[in-house]
C-alpha positions in Angstrom: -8.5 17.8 61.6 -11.8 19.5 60.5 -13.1 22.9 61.8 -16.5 22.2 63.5 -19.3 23.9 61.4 -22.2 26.2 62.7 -25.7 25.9 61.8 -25.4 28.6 59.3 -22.4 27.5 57.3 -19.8 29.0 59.1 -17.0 27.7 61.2 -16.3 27.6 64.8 -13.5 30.7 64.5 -16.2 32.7 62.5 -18.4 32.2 65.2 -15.8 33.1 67.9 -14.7 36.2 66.0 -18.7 37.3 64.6 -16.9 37.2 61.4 -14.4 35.6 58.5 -10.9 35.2 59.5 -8.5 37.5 58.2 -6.6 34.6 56.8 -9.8 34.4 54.1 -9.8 38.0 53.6 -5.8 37.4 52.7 -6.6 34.7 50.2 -10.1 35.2 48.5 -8.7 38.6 46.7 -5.3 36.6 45.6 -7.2 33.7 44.4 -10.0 35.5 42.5 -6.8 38.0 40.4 -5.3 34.7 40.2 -7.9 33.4 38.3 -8.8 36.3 35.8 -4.7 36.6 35.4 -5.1 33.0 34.2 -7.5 33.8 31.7 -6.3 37.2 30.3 -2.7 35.1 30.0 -4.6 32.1 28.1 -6.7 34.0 26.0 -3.0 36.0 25.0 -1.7 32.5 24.3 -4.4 31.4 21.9 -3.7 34.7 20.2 -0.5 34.0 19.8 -1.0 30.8 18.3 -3.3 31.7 15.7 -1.3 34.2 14.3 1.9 31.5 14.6 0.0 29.2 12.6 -1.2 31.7 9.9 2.2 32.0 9.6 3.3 28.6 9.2 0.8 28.1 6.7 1.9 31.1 4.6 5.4 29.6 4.7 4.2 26.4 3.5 2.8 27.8 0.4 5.5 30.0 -0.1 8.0 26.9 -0.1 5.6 25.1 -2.4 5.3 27.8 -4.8 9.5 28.1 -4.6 9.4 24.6 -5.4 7.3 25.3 -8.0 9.4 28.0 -9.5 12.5 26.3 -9.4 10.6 22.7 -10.9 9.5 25.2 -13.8 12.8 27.3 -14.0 14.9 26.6 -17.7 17.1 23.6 -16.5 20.2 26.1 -17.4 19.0 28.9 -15.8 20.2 28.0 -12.4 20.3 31.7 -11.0 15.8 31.4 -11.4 15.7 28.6 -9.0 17.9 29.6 -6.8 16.2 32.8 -6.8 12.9 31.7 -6.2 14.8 29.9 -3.0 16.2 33.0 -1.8 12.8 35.4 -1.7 11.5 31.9 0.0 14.1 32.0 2.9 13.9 36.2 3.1 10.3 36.0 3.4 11.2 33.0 6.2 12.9 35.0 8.0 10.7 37.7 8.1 7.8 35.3 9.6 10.5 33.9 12.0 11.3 37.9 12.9 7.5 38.6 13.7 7.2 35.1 15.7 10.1 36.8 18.0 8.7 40.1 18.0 4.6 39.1 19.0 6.2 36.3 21.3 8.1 38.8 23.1 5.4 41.3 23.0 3.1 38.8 24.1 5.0 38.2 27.1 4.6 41.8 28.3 1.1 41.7 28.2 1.1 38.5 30.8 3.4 40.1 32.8 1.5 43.5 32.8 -2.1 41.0 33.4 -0.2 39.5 36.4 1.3 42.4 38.0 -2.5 44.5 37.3 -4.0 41.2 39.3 -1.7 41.8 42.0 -1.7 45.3 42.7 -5.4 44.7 42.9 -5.7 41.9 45.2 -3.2 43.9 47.6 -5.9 47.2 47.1 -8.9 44.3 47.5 -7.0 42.9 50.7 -6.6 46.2 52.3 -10.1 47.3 51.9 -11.5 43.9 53.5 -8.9 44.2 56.3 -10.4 47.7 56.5 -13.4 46.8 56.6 -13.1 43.7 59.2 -11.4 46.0 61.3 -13.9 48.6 61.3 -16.7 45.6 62.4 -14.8 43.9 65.0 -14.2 47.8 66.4 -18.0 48.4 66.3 -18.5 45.2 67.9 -16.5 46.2 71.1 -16.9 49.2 71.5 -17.7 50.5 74.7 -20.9 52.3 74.9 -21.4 56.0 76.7 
């Protein structure tokens, strides 16, 4: 069922009240941290992605110059090609290391952007439930 509106945008509790309902001063400070957690964490994730991809590229041409190495290697030299194999996996695993390691680190950050939104949006809430308290106060208090 819809709220009946007032003529100046408001609704019919507003009205009653002479101001918002605590229930929107609840929400508004939770939505709004929401929202700039969302795009701290997003702009973290493209970060990461970049940098995942510089490194797959880098292991690309480091397998195609391995192949290279062992395609020109003397045909009875097999210790050259398979050493050209080995500083290709050592230097894979490395990449694959510091995939872990920014992944992980990565995920701190979120965490720390989402906990940051929180405690705000409780400090925010307070504040405006301060505040709204303060008014409604005002508004019936008894005069001298």
């Amino acid at each position: 069922m819809a709220r009946d509106k007032t003529s100046h945008g408001g609704d019919a509790a507003s009205m009653f009240t002479g101001g918002p309902l605590p229930a929107e001063a609840l929400v508004a400070p939770q939505m709004k941290q929401f929202w700039k957690a969302q795009e701290k964490i997003l702009a973290e994730a493209e970060a990461f992605a970049h940098h995942w991809f510089a490194r797959r590229h880098a292991a690309t041409k480091s397998a195609l110059k391995a192949c290279e190495a062992a395609a020109e290697a003397n045909p009875t030299d097999a210790v050259a090609a398979l050493q050209a194999f080995r500083d290709w996996q050592a230097q894979s695993a490395e990449r694959m290391s510091e995939d872990v390691r920014e992944w992980i680190d990565m995920l701190g950050r979120c965490a720390g952007h989402v906990m940051t939104g929180e405690v705000t949006a409780g400090a925010e809430t307070l504040e405006e439930l301060q505040r709204e308290g303060a008014e409604l106060h005002s508004h019936h208090a008894t005069p001298v």
